[in-house]
PQR file with spaces between the fields and no chain letter, atoms N, CA, C, O and H, PARSE charges and radii, in Angstrom:
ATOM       1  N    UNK     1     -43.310  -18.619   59.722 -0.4000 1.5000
ATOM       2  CA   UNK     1     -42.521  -18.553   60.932 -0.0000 2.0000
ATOM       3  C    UNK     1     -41.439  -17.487   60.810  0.5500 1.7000
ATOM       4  O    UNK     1     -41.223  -16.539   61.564 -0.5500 1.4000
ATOM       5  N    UNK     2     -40.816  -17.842   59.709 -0.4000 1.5000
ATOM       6  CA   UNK     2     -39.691  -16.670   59.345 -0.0000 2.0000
ATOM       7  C    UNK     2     -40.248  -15.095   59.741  0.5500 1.7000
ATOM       8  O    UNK     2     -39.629  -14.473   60.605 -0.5500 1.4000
ATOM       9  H    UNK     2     -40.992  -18.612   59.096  0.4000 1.0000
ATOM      10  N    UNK     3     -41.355  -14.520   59.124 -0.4000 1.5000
ATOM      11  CA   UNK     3     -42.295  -13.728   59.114 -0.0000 2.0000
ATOM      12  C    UNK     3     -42.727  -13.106   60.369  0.5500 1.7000
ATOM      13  O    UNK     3     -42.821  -11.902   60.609 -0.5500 1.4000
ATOM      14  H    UNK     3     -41.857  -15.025   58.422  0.4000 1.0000
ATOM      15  N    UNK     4     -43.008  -14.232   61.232 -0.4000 1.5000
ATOM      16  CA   UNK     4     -43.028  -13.792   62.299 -0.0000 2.0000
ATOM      17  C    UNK     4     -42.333  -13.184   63.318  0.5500 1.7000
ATOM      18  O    UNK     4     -42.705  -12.434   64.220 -0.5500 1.4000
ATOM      19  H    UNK     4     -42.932  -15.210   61.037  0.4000 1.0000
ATOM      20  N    UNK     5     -40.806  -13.826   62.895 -0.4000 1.5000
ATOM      21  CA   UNK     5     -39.587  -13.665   63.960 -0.0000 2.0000
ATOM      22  C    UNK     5     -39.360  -12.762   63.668  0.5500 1.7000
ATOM      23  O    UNK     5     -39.017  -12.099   64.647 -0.5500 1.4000
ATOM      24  H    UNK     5     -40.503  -14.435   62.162  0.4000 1.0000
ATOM      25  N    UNK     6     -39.304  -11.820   62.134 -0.4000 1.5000
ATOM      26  CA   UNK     6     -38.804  -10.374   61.861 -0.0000 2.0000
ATOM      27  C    UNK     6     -39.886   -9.672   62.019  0.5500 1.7000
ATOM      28  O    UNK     6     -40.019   -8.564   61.499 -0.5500 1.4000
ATOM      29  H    UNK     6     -39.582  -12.358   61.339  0.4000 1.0000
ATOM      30  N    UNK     7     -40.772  -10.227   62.743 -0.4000 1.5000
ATOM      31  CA   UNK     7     -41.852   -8.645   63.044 -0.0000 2.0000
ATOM      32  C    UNK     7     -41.413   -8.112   64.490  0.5500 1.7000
ATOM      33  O    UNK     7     -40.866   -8.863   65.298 -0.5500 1.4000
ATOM      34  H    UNK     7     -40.664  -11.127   63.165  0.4000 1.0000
ATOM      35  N    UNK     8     -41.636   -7.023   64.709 -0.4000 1.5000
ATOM      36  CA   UNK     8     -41.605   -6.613   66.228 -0.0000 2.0000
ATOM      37  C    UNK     8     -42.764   -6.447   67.344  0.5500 1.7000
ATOM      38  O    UNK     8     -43.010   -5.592   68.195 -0.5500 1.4000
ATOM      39  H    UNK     8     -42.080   -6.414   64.052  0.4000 1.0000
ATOM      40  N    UNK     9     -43.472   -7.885   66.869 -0.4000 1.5000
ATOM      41  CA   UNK     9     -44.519   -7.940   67.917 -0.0000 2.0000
ATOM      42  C    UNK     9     -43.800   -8.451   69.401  0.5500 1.7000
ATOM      43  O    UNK     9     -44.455   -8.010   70.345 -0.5500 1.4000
ATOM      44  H    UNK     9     -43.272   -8.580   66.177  0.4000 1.0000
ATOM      45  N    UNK    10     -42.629   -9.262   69.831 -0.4000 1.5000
ATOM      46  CA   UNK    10     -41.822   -9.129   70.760 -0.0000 2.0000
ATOM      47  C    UNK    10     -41.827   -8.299   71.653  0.5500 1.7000
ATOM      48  O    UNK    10     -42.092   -8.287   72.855 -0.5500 1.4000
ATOM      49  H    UNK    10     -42.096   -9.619   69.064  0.4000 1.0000
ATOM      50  N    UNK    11     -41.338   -7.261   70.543 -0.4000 1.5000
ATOM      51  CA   UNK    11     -40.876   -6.164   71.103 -0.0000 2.0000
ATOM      52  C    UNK    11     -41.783   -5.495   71.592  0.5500 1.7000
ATOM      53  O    UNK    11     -41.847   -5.537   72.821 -0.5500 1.4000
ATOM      54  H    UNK    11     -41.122   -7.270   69.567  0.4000 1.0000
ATOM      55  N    UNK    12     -42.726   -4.708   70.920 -0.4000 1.5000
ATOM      56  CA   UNK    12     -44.173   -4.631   70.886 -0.0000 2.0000
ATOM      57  C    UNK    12     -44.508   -4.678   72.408  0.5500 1.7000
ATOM      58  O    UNK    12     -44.478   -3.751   73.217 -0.5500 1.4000
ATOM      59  H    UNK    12     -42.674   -4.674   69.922  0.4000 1.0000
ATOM      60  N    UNK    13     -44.887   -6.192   72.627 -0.4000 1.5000
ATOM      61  CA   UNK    13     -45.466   -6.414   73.625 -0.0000 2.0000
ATOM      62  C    UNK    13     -44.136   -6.170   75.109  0.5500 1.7000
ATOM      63  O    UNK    13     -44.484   -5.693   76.189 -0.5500 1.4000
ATOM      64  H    UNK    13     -44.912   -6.945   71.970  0.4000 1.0000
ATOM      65  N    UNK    14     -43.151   -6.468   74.908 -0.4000 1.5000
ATOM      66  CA   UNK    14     -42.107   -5.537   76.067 -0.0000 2.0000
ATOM      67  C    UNK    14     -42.664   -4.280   76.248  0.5500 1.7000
ATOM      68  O    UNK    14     -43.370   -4.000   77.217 -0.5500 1.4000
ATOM      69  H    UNK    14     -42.868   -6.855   74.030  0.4000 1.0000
ATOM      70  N    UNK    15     -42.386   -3.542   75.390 -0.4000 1.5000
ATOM      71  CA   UNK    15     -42.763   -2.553   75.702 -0.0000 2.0000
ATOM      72  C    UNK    15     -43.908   -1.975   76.428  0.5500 1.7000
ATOM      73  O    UNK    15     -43.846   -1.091   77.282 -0.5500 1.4000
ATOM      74  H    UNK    15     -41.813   -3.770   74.603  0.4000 1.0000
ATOM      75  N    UNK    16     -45.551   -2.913   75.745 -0.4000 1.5000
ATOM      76  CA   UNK    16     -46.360   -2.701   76.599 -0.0000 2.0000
ATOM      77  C    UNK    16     -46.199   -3.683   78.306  0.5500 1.7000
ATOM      78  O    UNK    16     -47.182   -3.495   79.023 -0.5500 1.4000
ATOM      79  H    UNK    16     -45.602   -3.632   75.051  0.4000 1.0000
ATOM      80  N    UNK    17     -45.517   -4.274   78.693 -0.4000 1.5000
ATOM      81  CA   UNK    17     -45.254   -4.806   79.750 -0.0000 2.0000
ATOM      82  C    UNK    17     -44.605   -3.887   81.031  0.5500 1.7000
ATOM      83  O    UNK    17     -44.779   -3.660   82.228 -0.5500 1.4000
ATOM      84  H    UNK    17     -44.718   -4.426   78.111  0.4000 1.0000
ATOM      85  N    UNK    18     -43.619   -3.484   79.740 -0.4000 1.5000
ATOM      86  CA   UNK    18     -42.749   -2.522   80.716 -0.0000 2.0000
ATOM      87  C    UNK    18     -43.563   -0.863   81.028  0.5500 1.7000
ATOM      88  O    UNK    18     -43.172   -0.133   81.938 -0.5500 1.4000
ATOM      89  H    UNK    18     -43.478   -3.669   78.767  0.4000 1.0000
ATOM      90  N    UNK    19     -44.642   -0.514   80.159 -0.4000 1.5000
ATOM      91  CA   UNK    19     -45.616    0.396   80.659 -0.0000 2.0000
ATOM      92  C    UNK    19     -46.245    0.051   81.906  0.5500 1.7000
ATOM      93  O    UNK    19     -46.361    0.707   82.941 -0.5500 1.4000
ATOM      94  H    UNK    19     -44.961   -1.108   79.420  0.4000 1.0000
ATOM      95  N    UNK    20     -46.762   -1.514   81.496 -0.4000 1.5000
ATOM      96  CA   UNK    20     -47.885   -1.985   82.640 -0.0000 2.0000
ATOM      97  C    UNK    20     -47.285   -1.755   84.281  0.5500 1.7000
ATOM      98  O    UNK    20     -47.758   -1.389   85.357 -0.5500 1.4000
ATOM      99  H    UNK    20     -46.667   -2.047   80.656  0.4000 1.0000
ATOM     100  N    UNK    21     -45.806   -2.259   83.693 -0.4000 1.5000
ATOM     101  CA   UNK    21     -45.557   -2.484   85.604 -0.0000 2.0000
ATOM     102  C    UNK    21     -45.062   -0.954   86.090  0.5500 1.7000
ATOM     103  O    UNK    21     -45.319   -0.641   87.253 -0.5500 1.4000
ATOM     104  H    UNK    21     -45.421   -2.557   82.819  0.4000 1.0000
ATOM     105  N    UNK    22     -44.480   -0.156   85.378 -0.4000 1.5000
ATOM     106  CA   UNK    22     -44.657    1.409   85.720 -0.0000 2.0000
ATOM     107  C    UNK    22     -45.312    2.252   86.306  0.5500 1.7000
ATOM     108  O    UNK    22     -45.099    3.254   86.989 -0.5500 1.4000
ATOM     109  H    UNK    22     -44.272   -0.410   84.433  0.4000 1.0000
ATOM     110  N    UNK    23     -46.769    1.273   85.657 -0.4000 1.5000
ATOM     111  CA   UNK    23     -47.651    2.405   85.967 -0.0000 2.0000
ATOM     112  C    UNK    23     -48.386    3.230   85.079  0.5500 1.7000
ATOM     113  O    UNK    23     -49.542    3.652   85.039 -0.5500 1.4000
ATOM     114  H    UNK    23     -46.941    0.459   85.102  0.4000 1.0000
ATOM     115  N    UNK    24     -47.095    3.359   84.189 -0.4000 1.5000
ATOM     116  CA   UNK    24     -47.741    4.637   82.746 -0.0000 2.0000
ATOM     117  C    UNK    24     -49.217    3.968   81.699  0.5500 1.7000
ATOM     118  O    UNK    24     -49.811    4.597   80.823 -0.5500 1.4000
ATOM     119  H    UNK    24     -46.157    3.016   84.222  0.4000 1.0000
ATOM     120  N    UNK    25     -49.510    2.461   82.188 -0.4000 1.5000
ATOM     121  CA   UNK    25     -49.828    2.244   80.652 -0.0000 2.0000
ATOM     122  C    UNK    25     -51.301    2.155   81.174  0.5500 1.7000
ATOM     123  O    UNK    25     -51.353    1.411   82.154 -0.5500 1.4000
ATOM     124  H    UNK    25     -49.028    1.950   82.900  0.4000 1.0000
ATOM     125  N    UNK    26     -52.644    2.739   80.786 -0.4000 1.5000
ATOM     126  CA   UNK    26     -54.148    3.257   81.261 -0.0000 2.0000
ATOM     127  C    UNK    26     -54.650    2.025   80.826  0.5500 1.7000
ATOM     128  O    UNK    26     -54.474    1.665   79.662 -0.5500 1.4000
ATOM     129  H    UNK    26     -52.601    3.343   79.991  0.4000 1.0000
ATOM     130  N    UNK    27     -55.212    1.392   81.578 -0.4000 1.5000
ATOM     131  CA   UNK    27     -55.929    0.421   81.431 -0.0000 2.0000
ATOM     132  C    UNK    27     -57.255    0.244   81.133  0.5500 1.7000
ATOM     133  O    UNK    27     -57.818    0.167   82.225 -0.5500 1.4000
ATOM     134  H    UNK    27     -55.356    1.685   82.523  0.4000 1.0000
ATOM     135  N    UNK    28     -58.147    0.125   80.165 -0.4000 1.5000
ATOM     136  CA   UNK    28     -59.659    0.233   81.017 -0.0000 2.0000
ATOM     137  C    UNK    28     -60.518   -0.795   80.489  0.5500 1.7000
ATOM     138  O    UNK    28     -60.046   -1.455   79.563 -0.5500 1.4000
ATOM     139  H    UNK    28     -57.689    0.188   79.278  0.4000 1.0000
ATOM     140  N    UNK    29     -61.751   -1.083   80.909 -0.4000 1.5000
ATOM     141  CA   UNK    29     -62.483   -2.437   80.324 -0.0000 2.0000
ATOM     142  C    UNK    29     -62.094   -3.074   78.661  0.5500 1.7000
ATOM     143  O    UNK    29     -61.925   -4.220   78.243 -0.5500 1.4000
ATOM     144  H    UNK    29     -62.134   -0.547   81.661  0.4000 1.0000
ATOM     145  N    UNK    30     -62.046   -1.440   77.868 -0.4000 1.5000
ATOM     146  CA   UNK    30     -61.942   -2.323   76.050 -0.0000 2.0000
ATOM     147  C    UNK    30     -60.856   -2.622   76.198  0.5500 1.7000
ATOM     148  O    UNK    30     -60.670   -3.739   75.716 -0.5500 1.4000
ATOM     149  H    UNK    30     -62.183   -0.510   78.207  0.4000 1.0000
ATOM     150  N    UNK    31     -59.573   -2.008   76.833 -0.4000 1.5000
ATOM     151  CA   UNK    31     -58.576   -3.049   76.994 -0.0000 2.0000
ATOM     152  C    UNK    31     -57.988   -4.128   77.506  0.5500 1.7000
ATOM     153  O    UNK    31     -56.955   -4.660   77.100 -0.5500 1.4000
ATOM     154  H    UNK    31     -59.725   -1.101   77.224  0.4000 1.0000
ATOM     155  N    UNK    32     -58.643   -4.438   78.382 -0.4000 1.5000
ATOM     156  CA   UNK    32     -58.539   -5.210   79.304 -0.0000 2.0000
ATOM     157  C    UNK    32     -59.045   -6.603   78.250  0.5500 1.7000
ATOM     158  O    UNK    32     -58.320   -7.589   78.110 -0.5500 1.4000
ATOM     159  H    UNK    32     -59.482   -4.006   78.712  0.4000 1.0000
ATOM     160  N    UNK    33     -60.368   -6.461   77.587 -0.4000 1.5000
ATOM     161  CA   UNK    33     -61.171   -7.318   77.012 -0.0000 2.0000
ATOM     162  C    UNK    33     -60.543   -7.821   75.581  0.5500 1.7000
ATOM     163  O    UNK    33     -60.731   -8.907   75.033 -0.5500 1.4000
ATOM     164  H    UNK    33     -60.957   -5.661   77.701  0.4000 1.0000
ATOM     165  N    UNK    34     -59.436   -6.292   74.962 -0.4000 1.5000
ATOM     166  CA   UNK    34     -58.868   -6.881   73.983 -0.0000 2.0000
ATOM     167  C    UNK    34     -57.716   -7.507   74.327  0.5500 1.7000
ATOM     168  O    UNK    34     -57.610   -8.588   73.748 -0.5500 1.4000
ATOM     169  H    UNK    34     -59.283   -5.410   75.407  0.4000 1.0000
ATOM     170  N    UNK    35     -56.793   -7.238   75.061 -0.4000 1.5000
ATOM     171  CA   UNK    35     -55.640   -8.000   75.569 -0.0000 2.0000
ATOM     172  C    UNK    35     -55.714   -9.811   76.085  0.5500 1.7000
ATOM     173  O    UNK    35     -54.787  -10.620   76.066 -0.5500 1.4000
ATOM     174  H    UNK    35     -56.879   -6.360   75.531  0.4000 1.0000
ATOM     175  N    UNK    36     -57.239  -10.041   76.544 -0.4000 1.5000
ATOM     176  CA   UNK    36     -57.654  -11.192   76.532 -0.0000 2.0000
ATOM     177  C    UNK    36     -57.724  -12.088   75.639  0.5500 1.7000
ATOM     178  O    UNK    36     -57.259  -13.221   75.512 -0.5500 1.4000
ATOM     179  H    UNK    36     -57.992   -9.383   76.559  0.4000 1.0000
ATOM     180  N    UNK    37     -58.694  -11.084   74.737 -0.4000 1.5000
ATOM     181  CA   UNK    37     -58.543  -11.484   72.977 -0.0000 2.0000
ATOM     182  C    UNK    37     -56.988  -12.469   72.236  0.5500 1.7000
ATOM     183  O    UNK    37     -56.772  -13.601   71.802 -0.5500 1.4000
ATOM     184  H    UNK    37     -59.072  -10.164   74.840  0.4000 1.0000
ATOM     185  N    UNK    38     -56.176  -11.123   72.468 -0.4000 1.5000
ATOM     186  CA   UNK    38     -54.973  -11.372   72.119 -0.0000 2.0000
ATOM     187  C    UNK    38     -54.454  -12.463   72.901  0.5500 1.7000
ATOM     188  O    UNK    38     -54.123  -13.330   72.093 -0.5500 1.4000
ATOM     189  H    UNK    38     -56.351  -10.204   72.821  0.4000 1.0000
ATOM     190  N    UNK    39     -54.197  -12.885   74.193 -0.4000 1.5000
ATOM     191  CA   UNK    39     -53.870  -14.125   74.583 -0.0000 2.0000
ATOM     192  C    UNK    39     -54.600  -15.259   74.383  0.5500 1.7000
ATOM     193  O    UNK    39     -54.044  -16.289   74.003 -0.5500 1.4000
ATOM     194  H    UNK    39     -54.466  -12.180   74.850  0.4000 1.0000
ATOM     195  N    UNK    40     -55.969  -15.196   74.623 -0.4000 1.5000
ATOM     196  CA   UNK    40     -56.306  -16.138   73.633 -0.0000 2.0000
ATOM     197  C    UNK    40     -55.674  -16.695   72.073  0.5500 1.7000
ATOM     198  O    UNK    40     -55.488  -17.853   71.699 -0.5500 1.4000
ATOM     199  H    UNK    40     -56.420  -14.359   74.932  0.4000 1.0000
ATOM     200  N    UNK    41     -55.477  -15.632   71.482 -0.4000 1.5000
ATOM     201  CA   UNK    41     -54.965  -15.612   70.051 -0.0000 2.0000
ATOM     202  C    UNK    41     -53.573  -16.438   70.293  0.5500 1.7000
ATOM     203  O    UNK    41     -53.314  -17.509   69.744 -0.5500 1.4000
ATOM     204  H    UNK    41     -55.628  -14.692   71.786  0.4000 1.0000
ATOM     205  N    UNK    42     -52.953  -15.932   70.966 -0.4000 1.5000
ATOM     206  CA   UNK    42     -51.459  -16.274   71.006 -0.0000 2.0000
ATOM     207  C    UNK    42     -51.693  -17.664   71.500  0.5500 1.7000
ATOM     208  O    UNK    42     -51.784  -18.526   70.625 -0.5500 1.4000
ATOM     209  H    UNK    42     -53.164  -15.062   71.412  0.4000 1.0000
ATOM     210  N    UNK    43     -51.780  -17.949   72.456 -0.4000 1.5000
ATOM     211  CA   UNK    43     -52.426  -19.674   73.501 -0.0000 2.0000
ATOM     212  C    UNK    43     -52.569  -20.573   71.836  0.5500 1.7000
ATOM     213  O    UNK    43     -51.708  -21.332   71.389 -0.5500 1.4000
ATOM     214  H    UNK    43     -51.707  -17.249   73.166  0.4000 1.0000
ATOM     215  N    UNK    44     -53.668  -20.273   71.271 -0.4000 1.5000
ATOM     216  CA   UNK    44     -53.970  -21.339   70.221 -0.0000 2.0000
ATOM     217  C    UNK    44     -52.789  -21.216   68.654  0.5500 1.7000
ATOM     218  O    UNK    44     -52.681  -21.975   67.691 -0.5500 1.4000
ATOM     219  H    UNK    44     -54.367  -19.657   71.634  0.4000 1.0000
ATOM     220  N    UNK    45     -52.008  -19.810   69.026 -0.4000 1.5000
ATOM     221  CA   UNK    45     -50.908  -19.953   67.799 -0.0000 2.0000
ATOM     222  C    UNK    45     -49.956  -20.940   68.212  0.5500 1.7000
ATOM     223  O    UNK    45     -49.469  -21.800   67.479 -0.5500 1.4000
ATOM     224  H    UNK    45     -52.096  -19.194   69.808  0.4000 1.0000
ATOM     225  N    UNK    46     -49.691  -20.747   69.574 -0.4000 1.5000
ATOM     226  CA   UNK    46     -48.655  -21.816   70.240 -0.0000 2.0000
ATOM     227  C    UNK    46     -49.320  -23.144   70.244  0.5500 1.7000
ATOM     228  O    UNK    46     -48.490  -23.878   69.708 -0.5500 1.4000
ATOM     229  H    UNK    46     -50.087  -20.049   70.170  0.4000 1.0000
ATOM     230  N    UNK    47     -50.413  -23.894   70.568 -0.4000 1.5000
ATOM     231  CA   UNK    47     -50.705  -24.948   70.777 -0.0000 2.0000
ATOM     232  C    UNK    47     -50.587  -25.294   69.365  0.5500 1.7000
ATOM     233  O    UNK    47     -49.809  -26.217   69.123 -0.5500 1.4000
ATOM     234  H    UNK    47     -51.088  -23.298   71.003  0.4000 1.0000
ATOM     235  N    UNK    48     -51.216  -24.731   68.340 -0.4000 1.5000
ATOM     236  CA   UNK    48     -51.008  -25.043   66.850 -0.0000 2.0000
ATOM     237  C    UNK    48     -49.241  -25.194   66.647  0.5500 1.7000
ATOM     238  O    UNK    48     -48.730  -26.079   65.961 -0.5500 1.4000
ATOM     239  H    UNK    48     -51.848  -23.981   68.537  0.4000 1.0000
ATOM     240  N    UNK    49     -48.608  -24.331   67.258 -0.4000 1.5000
ATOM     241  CA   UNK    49     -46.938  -24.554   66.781 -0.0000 2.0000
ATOM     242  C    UNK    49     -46.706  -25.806   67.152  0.5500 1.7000
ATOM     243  O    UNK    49     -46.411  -26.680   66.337 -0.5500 1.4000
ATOM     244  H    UNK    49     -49.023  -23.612   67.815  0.4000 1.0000
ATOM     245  N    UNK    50     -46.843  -26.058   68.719 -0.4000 1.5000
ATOM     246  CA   UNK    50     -46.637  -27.124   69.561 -0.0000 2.0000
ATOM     247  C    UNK    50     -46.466  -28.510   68.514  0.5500 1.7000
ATOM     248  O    UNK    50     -45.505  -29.232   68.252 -0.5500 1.4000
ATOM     249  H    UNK    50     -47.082  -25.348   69.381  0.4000 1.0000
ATOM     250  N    UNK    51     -47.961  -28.487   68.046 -0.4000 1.5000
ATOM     251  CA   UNK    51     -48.360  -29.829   67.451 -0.0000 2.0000
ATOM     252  C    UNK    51     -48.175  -30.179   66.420  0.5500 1.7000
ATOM     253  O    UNK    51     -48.407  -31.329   66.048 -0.5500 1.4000
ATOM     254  H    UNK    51     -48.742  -27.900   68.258  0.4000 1.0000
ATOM     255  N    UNK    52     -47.353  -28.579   65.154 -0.4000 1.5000
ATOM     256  CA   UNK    52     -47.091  -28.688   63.821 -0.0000 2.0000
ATOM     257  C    UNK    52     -45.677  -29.280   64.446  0.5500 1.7000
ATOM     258  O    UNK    52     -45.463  -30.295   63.783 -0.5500 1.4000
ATOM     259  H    UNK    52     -47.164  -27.645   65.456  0.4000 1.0000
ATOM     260  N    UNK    53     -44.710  -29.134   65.324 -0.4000 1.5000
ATOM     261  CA   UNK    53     -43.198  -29.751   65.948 -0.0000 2.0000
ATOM     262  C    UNK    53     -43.185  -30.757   66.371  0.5500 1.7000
ATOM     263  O    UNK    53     -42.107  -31.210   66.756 -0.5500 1.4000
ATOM     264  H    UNK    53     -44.884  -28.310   65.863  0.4000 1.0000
ATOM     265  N    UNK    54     -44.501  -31.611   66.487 -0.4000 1.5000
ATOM     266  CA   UNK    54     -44.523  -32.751   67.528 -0.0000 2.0000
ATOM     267  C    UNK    54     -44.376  -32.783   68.413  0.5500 1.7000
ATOM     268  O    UNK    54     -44.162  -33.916   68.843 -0.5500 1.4000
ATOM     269  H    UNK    54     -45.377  -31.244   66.174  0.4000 1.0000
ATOM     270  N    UNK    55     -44.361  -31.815   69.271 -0.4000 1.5000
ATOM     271  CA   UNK    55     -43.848  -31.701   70.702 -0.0000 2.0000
ATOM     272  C    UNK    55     -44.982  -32.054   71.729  0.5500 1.7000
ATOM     273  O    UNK    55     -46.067  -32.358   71.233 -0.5500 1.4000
ATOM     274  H    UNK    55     -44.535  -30.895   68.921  0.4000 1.0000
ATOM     275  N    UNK    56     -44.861  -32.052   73.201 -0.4000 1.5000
ATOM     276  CA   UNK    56     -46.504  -32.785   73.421 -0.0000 2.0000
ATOM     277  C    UNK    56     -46.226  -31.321   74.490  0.5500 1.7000
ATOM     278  O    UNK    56     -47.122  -31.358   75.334 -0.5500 1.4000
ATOM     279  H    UNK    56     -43.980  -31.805   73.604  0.4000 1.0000
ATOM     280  N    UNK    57     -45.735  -30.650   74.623 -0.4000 1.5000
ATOM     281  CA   UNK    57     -45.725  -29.043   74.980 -0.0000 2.0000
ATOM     282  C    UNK    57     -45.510  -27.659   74.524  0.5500 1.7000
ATOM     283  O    UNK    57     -45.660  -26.721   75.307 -0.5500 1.4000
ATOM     284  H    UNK    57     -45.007  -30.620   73.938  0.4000 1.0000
């Protein structure tokens, strides 16, 4: 967890956000398909956090 908080995937992903709504950031099917990927990824890191905290959200 520690590990995680000092990486700049945060940030990272601001940044690609703040491309997206600009305008600047090119979109096209492999990305589209990996960015899916990646929320998927993230969805089951959180549900795994969720349930290592006890939390029922």
């Amino acid at each position: 967890m520690a590990l995680l908080g000092q990486s700049r995937i945060a940030s990272n992903l601001n940044q690609l956000a703040y491309h997206a709504n600009i305008g600047a950031l090119i979109v096209g099917a492999q990305e589209k398909e990996d960015i899916a990927e990646a929320n998927a990824h993230l969805l089951a890191i959180r549900t795994l956090l969720v349930k290592a905290l006890g939390k029922s959200r």
